[in-house]
C-alpha positions as CSV (number, residue, x, y, z in Angstrom):
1,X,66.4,123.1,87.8
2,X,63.5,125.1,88.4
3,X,62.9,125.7,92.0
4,X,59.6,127.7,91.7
5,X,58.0,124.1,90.9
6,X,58.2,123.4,94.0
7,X,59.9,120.6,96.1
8,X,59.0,117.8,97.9
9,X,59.7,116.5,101.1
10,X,59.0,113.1,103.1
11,X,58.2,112.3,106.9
12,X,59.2,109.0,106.6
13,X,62.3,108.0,109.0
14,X,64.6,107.2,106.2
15,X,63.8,110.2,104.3
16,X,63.9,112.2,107.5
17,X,67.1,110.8,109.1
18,X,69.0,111.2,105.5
19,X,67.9,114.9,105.5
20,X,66.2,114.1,101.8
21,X,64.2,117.3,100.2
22,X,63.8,116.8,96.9
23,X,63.2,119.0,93.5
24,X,62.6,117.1,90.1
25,X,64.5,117.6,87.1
26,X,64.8,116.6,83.8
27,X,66.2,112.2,83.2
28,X,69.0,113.6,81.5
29,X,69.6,116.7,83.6
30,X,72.2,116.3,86.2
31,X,75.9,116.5,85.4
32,X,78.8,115.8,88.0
33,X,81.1,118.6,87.4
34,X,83.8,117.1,90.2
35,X,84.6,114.0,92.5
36,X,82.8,111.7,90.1
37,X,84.9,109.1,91.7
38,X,83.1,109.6,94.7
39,X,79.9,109.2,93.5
40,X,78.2,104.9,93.9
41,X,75.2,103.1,93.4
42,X,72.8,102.1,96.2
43,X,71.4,99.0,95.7
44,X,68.5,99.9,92.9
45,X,64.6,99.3,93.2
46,X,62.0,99.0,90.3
47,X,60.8,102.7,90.9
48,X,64.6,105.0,92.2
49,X,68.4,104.8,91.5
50,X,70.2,106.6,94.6
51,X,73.3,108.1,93.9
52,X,75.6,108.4,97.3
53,X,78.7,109.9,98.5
54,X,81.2,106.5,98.5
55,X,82.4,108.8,101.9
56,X,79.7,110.2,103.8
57,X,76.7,108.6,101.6
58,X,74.3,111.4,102.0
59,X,71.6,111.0,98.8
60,X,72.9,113.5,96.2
61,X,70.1,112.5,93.9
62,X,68.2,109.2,92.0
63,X,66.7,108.2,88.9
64,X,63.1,107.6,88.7
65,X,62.1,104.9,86.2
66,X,58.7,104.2,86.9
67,X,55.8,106.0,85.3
68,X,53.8,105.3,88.5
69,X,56.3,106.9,90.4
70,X,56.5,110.1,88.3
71,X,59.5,108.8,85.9
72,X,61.3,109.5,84.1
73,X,63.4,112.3,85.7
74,X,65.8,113.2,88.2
75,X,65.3,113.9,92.1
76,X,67.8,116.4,93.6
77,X,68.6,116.9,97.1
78,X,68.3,120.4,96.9
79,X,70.0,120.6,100.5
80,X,73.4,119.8,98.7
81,X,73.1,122.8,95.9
82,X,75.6,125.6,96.0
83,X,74.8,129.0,95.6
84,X,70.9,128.3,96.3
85,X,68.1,130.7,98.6
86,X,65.6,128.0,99.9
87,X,64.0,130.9,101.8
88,X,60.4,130.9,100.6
89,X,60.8,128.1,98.0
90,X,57.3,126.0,98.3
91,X,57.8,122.7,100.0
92,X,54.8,119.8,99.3
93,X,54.8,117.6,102.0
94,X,53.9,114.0,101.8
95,X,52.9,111.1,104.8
96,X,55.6,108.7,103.9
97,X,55.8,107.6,107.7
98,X,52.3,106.0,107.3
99,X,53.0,104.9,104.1
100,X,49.9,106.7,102.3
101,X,52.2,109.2,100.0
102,X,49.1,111.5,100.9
103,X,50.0,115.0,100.3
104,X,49.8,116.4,104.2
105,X,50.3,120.5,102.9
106,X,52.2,122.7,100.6
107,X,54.1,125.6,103.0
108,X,56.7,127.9,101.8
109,X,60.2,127.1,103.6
110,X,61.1,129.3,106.3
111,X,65.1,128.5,107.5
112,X,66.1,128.0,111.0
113,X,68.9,129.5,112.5
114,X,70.6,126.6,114.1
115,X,72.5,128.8,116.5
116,X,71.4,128.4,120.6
117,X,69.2,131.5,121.6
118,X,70.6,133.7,124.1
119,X,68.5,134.4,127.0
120,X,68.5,138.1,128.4
């Protein structure tokens, strides 16, 4: 997977609450090396196939079908890769919560410390 592509994310609620940013791939290019077994099937719509966790069902990633929905390919949540700088990686932001798909802005990610500041 070739993160200087880009990624996308969504500011829908589902895609926000699921904590779903996105790099495509290849239909054919995602391989589960371990815990297969824990991998299901959401319940499948005409344009993506989610793939869960069976035990905390966090998106790992979904098959994109539709050629109106950029298919075929893969869709990674790039939040679940090991070994991976996001710092920097360009991020294409799209207005899923009104339900135009518009892009809204491309911005390069800049992480967060989640830790609580310490005042003086």
């Amino acid at each position: 997977m070739d993160l200087a592509k880009g990624t996308v994310r969504c500011n829908c609620r589902g895609c926000t609450k699921r904590g779903w940013w996105m790099a495509r791939t290849g239909p054919d290019a995602v391989e589960i090396l371990a815990g297969e077994d824990h991998v299901s099937e959401a319940p499948a719509n005409p344009y993506f196939q989610r793939r869960t966790c069976s035990a905390c069902h966090v998106t790992l990633f979904g098959t994109v079908r539709a050629p109106e929905a950029g298919g075929p390919g893969t869709n990674v949540n790039v939040r679940l890769l090991d070994d991976v700088t996001l710092e920097g990686v360009s991020v294409t932001w799209l207005d899923g919560l009104s339900d135009t798909w518009e892009v809204l802005g491309t911005v390069p990610h800049v992480p967060v410390d989640p830790r609580p500041r310490r005042s003086s």
